[in-house]
N, C-alpha and C positions, 0 to 999 in steps of 0.2 A: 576832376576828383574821380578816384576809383573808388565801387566798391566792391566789396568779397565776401563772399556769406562761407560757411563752414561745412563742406559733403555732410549729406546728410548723414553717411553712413560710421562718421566719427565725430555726431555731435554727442556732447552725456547725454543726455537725457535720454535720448536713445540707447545707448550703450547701457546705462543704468535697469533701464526697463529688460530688455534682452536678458539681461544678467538675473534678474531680477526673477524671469520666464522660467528661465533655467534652473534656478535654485530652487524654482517651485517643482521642477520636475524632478530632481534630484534626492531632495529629504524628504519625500514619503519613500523612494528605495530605501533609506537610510536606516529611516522608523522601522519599515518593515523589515529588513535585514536585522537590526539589534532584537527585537521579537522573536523572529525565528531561534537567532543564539542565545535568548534567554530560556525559550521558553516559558512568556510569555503571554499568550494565545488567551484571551477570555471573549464570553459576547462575541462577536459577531464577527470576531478575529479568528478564532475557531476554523470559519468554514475557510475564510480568504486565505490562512496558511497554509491548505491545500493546494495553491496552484501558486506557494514557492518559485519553482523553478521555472515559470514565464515570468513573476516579478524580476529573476536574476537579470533573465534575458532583456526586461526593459531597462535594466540598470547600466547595461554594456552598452544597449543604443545610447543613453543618454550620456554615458563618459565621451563613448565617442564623438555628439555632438558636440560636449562642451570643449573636447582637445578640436576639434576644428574649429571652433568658433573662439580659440582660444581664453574662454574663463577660466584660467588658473582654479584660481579658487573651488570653482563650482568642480571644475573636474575633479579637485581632490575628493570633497564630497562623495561623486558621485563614484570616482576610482575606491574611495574606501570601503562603499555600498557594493560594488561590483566583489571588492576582493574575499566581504564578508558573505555574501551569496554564496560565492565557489568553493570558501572556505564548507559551507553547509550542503552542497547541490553536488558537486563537481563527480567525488568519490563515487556516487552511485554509476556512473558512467565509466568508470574504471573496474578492472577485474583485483579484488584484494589479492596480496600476496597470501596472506594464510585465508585458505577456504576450509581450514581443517584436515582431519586425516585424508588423503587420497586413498589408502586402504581401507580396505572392509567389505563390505556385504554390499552389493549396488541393487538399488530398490529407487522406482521411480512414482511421484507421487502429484498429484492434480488438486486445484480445487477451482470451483466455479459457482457462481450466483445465478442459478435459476430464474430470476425476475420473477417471482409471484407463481413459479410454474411453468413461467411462457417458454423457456428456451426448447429450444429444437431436442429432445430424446439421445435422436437418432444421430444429430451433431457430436454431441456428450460420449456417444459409446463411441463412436467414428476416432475421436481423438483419444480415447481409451485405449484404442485397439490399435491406431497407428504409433500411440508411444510409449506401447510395452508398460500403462500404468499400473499398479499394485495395488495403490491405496487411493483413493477420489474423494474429497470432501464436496457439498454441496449446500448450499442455504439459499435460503427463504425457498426450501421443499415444502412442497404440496403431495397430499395423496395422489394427486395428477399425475407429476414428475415423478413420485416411484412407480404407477402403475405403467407410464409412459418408458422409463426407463427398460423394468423388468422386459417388456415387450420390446424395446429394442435389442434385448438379448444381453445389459449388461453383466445378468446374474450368472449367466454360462462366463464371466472372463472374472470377474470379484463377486464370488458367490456368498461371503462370509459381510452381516451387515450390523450396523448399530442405527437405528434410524427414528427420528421424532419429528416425520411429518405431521404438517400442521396446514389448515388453511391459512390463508393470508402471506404474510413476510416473515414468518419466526422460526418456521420448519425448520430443521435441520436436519443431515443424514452424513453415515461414512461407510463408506466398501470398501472391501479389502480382498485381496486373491491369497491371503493368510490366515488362519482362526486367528479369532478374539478371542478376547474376555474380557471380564468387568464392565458390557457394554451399559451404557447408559445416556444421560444427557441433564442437563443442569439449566434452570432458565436464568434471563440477565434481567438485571434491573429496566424499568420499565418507567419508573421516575413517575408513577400515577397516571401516565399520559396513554397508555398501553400495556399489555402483554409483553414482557421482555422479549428477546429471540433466546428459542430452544438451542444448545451446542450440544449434540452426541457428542460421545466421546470413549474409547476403547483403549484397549491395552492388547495389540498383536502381534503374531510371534514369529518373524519372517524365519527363515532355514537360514543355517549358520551364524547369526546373528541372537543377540539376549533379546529378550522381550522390550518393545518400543511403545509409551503412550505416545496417542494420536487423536488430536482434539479437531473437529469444525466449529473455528471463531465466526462468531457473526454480532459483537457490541453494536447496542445501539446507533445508528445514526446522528451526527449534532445537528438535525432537520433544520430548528429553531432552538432559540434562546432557553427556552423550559426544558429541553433536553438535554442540556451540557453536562449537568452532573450526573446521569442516567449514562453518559459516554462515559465519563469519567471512570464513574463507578466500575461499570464494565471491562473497560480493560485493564482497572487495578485487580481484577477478579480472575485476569486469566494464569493458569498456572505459570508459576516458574519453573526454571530447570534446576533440577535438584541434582548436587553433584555426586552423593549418595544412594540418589535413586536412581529408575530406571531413565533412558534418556526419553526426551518428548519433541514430538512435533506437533507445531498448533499452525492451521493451515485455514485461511479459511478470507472473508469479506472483513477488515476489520472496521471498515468506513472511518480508517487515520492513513496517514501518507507518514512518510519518515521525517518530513515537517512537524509532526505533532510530538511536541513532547511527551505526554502519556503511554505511545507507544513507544519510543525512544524507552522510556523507562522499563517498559517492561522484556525488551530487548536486551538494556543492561544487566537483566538478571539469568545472566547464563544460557541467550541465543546469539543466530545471528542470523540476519537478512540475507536470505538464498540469492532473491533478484541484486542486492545490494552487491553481496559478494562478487557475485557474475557477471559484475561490470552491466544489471539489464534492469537496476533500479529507477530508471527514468522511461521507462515502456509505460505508458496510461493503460490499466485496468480498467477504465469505467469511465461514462460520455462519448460523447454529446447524451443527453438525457431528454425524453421525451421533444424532441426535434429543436432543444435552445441551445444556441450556439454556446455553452459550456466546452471548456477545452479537455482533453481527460486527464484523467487523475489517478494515482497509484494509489487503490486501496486496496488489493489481494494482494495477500503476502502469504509465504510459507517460512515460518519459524523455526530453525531448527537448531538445538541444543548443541553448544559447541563442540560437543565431543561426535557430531554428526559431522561427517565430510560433504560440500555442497561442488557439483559436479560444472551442469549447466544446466538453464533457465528458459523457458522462452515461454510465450504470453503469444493465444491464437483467440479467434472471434469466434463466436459460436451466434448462430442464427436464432434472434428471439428474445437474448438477454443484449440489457443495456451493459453487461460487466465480459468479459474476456477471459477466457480461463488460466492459468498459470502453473504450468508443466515445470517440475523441479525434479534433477538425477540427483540422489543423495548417496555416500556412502556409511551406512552404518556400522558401528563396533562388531566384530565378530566375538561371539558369545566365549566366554572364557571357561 
């Protein structure tokens, strides 16, 4: 008598389980991917929609595992979650075909997160100076960081300011190498849990060019749970671009990634994303954070109204902040 037992490696039950592995790695891409294109994000979805685009990238390995390990099935899955990613991810890695006027007034414009103060002065004006900036936004300014600035000599290159230093994380400030006017600054929702953050905000008059608003965003952080609507609120609060008015640029920490639908929305209202545009929306602003392996994440953006032309982009470190600055060439309307 013979007998014959079954390779392990094509008995079901094995095969079953395998399959089984796989679909579990699979639809939570899936979940997270329909989220993302809903816009959907509440609780504690919130923060994990920030780091979007390593979900995509988990979702690629897992198609490709399931096409080698041949699960049909699960591959669809997991091919559907990859397709819906890219569909959301991809663009920002691409340079748009309309970036707006390439005519007009060229004015190059910064913003950067101070960390509580900590950032290096002397870094701040170094890249002021090496990239012909005009206009610098700055948050969570401290009287530190103006007096640290001033001393590095920024006021000799943007001598013209709007500024609502503050101790702690709320500060705000903006420089400009053009007069203002109507300076000021507005505070945000604070959701009972805090002091809002301060955003200056001006109206200046670059040569050849009409008059431009020019805001430093700094919305709440979604830290925790109690803070979500204090996010919300915030950047339902940031101005829109008015096609009537003057054009705006709002530049600044918004602590949302282009994952967050709230800023999506407020984007739909007549801007568009500079680093998006410029093919350099997938560069991380910000992390590792206080030494946890956090991966970084795109929260500084520069806004700018579409009737603003967006040139090129580029995002450099600055010694002392957890956040990286974000260098933007725009070209603006020539004044009529």
């Amino acid at each position: 008598m013979t007998i014959t037992t079954t390779p392990g490696e094509v008995r079901p039950g094995r095969r079953v389980r395998r399959t089984v592995l796989l679909l579990l790695l699979a639809l939570p891409g899936l979940a997270w991917a329909a989220v993302r294109l809903l816009g959907a994000e509440r609780g504690v979805l919130v923060q994990l929609v920030a780091f979007t685009p390593y979900a995509g990238l988990w979702s690629l390995i897992v198609l490709i595992i399931t096409l080698w390990a041949r699960r049909w099935l699960v591959a669809a899955v997991a091919g559907l979650a990859a397709v819906m990613f890219a569909v959301a991810v991809l663009p920002r890695a691409l340079p748009d075909a309309d970036r707006g006027p390439a005519g007009g007034i060229p004015m190059t414009v910064m913003t950067v997160n101070m960390f509580i103060g900590a950032a290096d002065p002397a870094a701040v004006v170094r890249l002021v100076r090496e990239h012909d900036v005009a206009v610098l936004a700055v948050q969570e300014f401290t009287p530190e960081s103006a007096a640290g600035l001033s001393a590095a000599g920024l006021d000799d290159l943007l001598p013209f300011h709007a500024l609502a230093d503050e101790i702690g994380t709320t500060g705000s400030g903006l420089y400009s190498r053009y007069p203002m006017t109507d300076q000021a600054s507005r505070r945000g929702d604070g959701g009972g849990l805090q002091d809002g953050n301060l955003q200056a905000y001006a109206t200046i008059q670059p040569p050849g060019a009409g008059p431009v608003f020019v805001e430093s965003a700094h919305p709440l952080a979604p830290y925790a749970l109690r803070a979500e609507d204090a996010w919300r609120s915030d950047l339902a609060a940031l101005p829109r671009a008015d096609q009537s008015g003057v054009p705006r640029l709002i530049l600044g920490d918004f602590n949302s990634t282009l994952d967050h639908a709230p800023l999506r929305e407020v984007i739909a209202h007549g801007y568009r994303d500079a680093a998006d545009a410029a093919g350099r929306g997938l560069i991380g602003t910000w992390g590792p954070y206080a030494g946890l392996p956090i991966p970084p994440v795109t929260l500084d953006h520069v806004l700018a109204d579409r009737r603003i032309g967006v040139r090129e982009v580029s995002v450099h470190g600055v010694s002392g902040s957890d956040h990286r600055a974000l260098v933007a060439s725009v070209t603006l309307p020539p004044a009529s």
